[in-house]
C-alpha positions in Angstrom: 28.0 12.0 -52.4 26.2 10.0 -54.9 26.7 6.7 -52.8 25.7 8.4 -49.1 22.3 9.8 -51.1 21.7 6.3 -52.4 22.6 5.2 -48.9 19.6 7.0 -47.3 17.1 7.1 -50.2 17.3 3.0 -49.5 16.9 3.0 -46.0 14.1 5.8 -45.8 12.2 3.6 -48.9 12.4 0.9 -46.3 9.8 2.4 -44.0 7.2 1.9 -46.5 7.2 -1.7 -45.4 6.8 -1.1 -41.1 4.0 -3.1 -40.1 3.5 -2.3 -36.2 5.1 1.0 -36.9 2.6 2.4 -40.1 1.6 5.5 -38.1 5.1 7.0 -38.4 4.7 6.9 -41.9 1.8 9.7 -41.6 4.0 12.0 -39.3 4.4 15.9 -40.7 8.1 15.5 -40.3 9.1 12.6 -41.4 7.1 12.7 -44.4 8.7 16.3 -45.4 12.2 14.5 -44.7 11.2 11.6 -47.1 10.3 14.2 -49.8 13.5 16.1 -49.8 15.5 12.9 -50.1 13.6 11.6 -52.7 13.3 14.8 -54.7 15.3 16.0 -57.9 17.9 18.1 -56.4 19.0 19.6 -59.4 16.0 21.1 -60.0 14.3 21.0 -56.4 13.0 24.7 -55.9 13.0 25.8 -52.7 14.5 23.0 -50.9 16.8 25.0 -48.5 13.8 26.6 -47.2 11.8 22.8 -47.1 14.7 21.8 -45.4 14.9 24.5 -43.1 11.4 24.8 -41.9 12.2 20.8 -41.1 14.5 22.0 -39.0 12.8 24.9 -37.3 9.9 22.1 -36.1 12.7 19.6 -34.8 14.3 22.4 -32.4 10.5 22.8 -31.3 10.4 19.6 -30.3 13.6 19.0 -28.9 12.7 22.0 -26.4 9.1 20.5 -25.6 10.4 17.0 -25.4 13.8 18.1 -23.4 15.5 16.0 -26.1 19.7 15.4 -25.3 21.5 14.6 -28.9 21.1 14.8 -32.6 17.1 16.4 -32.9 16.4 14.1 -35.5 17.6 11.2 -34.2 15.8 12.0 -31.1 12.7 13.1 -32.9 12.4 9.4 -34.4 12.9 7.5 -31.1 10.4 9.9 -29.6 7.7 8.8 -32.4 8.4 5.0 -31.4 8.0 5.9 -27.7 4.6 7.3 -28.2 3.0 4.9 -30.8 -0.1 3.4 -30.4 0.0 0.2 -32.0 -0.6 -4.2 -31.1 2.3 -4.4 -29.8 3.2 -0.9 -27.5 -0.6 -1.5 -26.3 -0.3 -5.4 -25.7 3.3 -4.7 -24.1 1.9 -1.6 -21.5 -0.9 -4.1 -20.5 0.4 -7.8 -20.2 4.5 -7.2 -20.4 6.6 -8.9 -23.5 6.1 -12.6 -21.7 2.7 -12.4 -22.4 2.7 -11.5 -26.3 2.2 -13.4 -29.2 5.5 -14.5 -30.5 4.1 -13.3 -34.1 3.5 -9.6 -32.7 7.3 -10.1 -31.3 8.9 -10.7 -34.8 6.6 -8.3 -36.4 8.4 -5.6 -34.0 11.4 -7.2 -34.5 11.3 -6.5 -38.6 9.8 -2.8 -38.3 12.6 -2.2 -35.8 15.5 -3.8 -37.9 14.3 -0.8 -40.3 14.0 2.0 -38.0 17.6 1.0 -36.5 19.0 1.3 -40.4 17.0 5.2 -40.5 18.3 6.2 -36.9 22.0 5.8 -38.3 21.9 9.2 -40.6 21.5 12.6 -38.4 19.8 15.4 -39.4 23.3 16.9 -40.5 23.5 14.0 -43.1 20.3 14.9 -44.6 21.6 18.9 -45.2 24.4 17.2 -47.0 22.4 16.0 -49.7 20.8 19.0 -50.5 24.5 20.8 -50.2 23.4 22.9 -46.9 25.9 22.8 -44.3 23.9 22.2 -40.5 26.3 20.9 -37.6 25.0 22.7 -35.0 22.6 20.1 -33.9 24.2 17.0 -33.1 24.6 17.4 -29.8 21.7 19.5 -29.0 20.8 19.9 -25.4 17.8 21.3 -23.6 16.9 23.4 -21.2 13.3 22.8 -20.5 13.1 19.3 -18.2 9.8 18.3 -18.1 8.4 17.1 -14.5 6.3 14.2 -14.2 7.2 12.8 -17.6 7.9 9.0 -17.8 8.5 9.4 -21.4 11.7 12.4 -20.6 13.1 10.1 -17.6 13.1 6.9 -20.0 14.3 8.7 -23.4 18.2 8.6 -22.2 18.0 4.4 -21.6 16.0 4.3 -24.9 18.2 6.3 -26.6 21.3 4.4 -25.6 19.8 0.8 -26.8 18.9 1.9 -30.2 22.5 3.3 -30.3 24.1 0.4 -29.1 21.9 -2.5 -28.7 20.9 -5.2 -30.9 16.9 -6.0 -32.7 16.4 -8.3 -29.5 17.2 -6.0 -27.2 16.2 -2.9 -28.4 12.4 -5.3 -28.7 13.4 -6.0 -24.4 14.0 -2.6 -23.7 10.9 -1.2 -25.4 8.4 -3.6 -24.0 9.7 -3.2 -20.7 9.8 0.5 -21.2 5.7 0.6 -22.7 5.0 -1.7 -19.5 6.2 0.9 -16.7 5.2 4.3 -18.6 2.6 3.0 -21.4 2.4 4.8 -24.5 0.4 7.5 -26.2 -0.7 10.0 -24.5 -0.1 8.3 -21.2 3.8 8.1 -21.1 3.9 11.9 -21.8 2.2 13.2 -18.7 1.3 12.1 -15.6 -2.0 14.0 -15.0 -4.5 14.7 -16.8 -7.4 16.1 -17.0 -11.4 15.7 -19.3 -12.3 17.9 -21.8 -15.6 17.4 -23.1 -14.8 18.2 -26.6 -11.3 16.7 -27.3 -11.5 14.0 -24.4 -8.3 13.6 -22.5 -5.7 15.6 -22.4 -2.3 16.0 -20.7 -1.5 18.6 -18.1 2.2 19.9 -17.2 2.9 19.5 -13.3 5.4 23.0 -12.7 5.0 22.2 -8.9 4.9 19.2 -8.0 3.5 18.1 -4.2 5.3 15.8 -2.0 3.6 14.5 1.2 6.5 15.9 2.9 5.4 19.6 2.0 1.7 19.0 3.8 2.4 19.3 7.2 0.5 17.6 10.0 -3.2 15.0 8.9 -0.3 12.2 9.2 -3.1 9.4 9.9 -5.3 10.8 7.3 -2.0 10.6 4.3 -0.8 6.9 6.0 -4.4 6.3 5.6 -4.4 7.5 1.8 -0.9 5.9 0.9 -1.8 2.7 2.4 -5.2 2.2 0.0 -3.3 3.7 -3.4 -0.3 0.8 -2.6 -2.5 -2.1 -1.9 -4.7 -0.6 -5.6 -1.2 -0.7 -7.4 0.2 -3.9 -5.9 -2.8 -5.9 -5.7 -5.9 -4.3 -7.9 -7.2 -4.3 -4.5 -8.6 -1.0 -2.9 -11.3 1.3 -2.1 -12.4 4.4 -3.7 -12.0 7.2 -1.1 -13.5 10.3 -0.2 -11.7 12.7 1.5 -14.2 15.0 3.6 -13.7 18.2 5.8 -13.2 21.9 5.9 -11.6 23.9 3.3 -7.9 24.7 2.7 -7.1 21.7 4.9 -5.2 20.0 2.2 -7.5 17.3 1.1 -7.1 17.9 -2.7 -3.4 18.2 -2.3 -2.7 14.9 -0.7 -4.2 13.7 -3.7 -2.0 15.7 -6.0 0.6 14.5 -3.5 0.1 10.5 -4.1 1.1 11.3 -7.6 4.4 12.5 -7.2 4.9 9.7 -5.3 3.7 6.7 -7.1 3.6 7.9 -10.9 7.1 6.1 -12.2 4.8 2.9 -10.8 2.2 3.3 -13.2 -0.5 5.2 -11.4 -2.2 8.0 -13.4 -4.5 11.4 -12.5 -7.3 11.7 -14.6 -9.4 15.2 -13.2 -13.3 15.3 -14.1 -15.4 18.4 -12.5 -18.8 17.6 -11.4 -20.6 18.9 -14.9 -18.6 16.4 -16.6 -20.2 13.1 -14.8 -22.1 12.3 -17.6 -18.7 11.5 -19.4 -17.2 8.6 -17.6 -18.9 6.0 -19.1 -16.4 7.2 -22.4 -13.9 8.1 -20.3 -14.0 4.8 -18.2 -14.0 2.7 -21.7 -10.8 3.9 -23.2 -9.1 3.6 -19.5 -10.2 -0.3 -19.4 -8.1 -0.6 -22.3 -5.2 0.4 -20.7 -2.6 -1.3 -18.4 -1.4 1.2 -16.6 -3.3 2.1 -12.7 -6.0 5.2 -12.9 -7.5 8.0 -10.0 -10.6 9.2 -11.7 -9.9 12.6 -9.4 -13.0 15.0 -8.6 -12.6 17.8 -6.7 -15.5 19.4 -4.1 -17.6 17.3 -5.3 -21.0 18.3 -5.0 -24.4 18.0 -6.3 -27.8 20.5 -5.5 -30.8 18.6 -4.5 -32.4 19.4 -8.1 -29.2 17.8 -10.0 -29.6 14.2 -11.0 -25.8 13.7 -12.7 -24.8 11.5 -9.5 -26.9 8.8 -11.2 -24.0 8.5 -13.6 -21.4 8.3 -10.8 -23.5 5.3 -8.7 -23.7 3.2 -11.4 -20.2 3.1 -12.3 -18.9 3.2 -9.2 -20.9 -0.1 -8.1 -24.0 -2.0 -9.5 -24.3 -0.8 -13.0 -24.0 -3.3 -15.9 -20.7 -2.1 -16.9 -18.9 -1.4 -13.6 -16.2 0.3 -12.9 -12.9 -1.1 -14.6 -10.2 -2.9 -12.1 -7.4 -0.5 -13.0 -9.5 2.6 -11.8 -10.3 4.0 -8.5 -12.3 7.4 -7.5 -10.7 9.6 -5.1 -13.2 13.0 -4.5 -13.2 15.5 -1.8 -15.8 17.7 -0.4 -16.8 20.0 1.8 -20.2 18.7 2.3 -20.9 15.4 4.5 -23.8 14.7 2.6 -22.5 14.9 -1.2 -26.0 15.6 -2.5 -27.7 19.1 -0.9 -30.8 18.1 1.5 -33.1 20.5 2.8 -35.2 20.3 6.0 -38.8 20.4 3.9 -37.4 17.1 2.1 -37.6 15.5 5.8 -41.5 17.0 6.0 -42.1 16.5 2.3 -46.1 14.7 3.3 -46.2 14.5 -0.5 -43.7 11.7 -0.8 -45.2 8.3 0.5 -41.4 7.0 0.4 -39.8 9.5 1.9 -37.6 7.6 3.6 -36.6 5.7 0.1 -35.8 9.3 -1.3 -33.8 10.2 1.8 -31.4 6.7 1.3 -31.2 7.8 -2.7 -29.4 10.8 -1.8 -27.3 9.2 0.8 -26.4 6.1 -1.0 -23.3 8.1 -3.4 -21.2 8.4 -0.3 -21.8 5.2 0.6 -20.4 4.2 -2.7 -16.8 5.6 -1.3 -15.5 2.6 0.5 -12.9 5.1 2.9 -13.8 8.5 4.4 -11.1 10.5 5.5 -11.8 13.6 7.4 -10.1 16.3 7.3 -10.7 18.9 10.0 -9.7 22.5 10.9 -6.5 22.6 12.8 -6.8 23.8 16.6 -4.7 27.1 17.5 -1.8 25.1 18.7 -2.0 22.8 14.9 -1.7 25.9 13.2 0.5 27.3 14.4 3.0 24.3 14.4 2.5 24.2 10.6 3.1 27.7 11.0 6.4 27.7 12.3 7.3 24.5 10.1 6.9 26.7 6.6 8.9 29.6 7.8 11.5 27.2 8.7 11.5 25.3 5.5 11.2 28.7 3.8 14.3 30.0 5.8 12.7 32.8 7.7 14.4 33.8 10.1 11.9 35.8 12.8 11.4 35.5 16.6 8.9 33.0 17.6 6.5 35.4 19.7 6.7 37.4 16.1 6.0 35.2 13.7 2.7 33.5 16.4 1.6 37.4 17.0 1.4 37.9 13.0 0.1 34.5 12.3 -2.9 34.6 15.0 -3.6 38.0 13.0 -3.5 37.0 9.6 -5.6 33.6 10.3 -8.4 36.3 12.1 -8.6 39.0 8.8 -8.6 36.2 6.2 -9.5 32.6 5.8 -9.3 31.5 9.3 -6.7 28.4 10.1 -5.9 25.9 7.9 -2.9 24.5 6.1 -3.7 27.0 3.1 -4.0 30.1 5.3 -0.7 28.6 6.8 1.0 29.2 3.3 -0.7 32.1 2.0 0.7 33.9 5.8 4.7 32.8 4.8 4.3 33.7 1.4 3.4 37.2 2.3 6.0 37.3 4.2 8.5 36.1 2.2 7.4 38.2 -0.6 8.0 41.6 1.7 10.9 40.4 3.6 9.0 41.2 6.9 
């Protein structure tokens, strides 16, 4: 026993001398871990219960991080995954080629260390401090996240640091911090601005395919087509997507990220109050390597609101410019994005009227592609009708379902795609 504590206490001292990897070294966990090891254990008061609250935040994160195998083990890996540091940032943005071979051996040396502390499970650890703890060395969870690069990587990772070699576990990492990035970034795919904390992640529970938005097939070929040529080539337009409501406009969006997120591309979500931001936000997505849609929904300013100002001159002819691995995708209801009024267009008082009429133009204009999306006809609607109920495997006569669908569309929301779904829900909810 006296050997194996030795054993780890040498290993874990090791980490004191990462280089790339020093932010592991401030982690809650691992910290608490080196502290049992290297405590007196003869006279360690309450140790069991340091020990145990250890393991109580491991299980949390095996469940958030859908973690397959021993939770400590896992929980290490998972820190390396994440790390912000030269060489995961210089890796997601230029690829291991393009390195300096001196940021490549530094990884090299942190990584012969962490490969030494991956060997001991967190049932090795209990040994030392005479607890007995097997139940969690071949944990497995329930919760798989969607949309999660860093979840759909974590078994290869896993399986090099088991059984690969300094070089290849240095191969597999790079090319892993290329495809998903790091940070934040590789553990979501969408996201979203918040004006205090800046960005933060958002779970997808349902994600969209292009499959499930029936019908607008020149307007998605039209979307797809731009959002390959930005990830293949840097290459694209921003786009607006204009027309009525419920006609699927933001979810074709939505949609372009479950197909094109294990390629790199990234939703970022800012409202319209939030404009102001994205000279902050735009900075820290420069920096990046992976492919961004600064996403803003009805998108829409009153005649008295001046925040678009920030939005032109990022979008084209400011100083700073808009960065070549983002693109703005909005939608809107109006086809002027800024509100007119009629008394603008006799406003006697303003000798460039004309001028002030362009101003409030000009945003759209900044949108290289406008798609419209328009109001299906009756005979659209009801197409996309009688597609849902079939997907949804309702089973009703045809001049049924038409008779209820022509109703619902006149005592709610009119037709579109949305009133489409909101009719087959209801009657798959009652069983009608």
């Amino acid at each position: 026993m006296e050997e194996s504590r030795k054993t780890i206490q040498s290993c874990f001292s090791e980490l004191e001398r990462l280089i790339l990897y020093r932010n592991l070294l401030q982690d809650n966990i691992l910290r608490n871990i080196k502290n049992l090891i290297f405590s007196d254990y003869e006279n360690c008061r309450g140790k069991s219960s340091v020990f145990f609250q250890i393991c109580h935040e491991l299980f949390r994160e095996a469940e958030e991080n859908d973690f397959q195998g021993d939770i400590l083990q896992n929980y290490i890996i998972k820190l390396l995954a994440v790390d912000e540091n030269p060489f995961s940032l210089g890796s997601e943005k230029y690829g291991l080629s393009h390195l300096n071979p001196a940021l490549s051996r530094a990884a090299i040396h942190d990584l012969k260390i962490l490969k030494d502390v991956l060997q001991f499970s967190l049932a090795d650890i209990a040994l030392l401090i005479g607890e007995k703890f097997d139940f969690a060395g071949d944990y497995s969870s329930n919760n798989k996240k969607v949309h999660c690069p860093l979840a759909e990587n974590f078994p290869a990772l896993r399986q090099v640091f088991v059984a690969g070699n300094e070089e290849e576990i240095l191969e597999t990492l790079a090319a892993y911090y290329n495809a998903a990035g790091c940070g934040i970034f590789c553990q979501y795919s969408s996201f979203r601005w918040d004006s205090r904390a800046g960005i933060m992640g958002v779970n997808i529970n349902q994600p969209i395919d292009f499959s499930d938005l029936i019908g607008y097939e020149r307007q998605k070929e039209k979307l797809i087509e731009n959002t390959e040529a930005f990830l293949n080539t840097g290459k694209a337009n921003n786009v607006l997507l204009y027309g009525d409501s419920g006609t699927g406009k933001s979810s074709s969006i939505k949609a372009l990220l479950n197909k094109f997120y294990n390629r790199g591309l990234r939703l970022v979500e800012i409202t319209t109050d939030q404009i102001r931001y994205l000279p902050l936000l735009l900075d820290r997505l420069a920096k990046r390597g992976l492919h961004f849609i600064v996403f803003m929904d009805d998108l829409s300013f009153e005649d008295f609101e001046t925040d678009y100002k920030y939005l032109k001159a990022v979008m084209e002819g400011g100083i700073e410019g808009k960065p070549a691995n983002v693109l703005f995708y909005a939608t809107t209801n109006r086809k002027n994005i800024i509100k007119e009024k009629w008394e603008d267009r006799r406003d006697l008082s303003d000798v460039n009227q004309y001028d002030s009429q362009q101003e409030k133009l000009s945003l759209s204009e900044r949108f290289g592609i406008t798609i419209t999306f328009l109001s299906p006809d009756q005979e659209e609607y009801l197409e996309i009708v009688k597609s849902l109920a079939a997907r949804n495997n309702l089973f009703i006569p045809e001049e049924v379902l038409v008779e209820k669908a022509l109703k619902w569309e006149k005592w709610h929301h009119g037709r579109s795609g949305r009133t489409a779904k909101q009719f087959i829900d209801y009657l798959s909810g009652t069983g009608v």
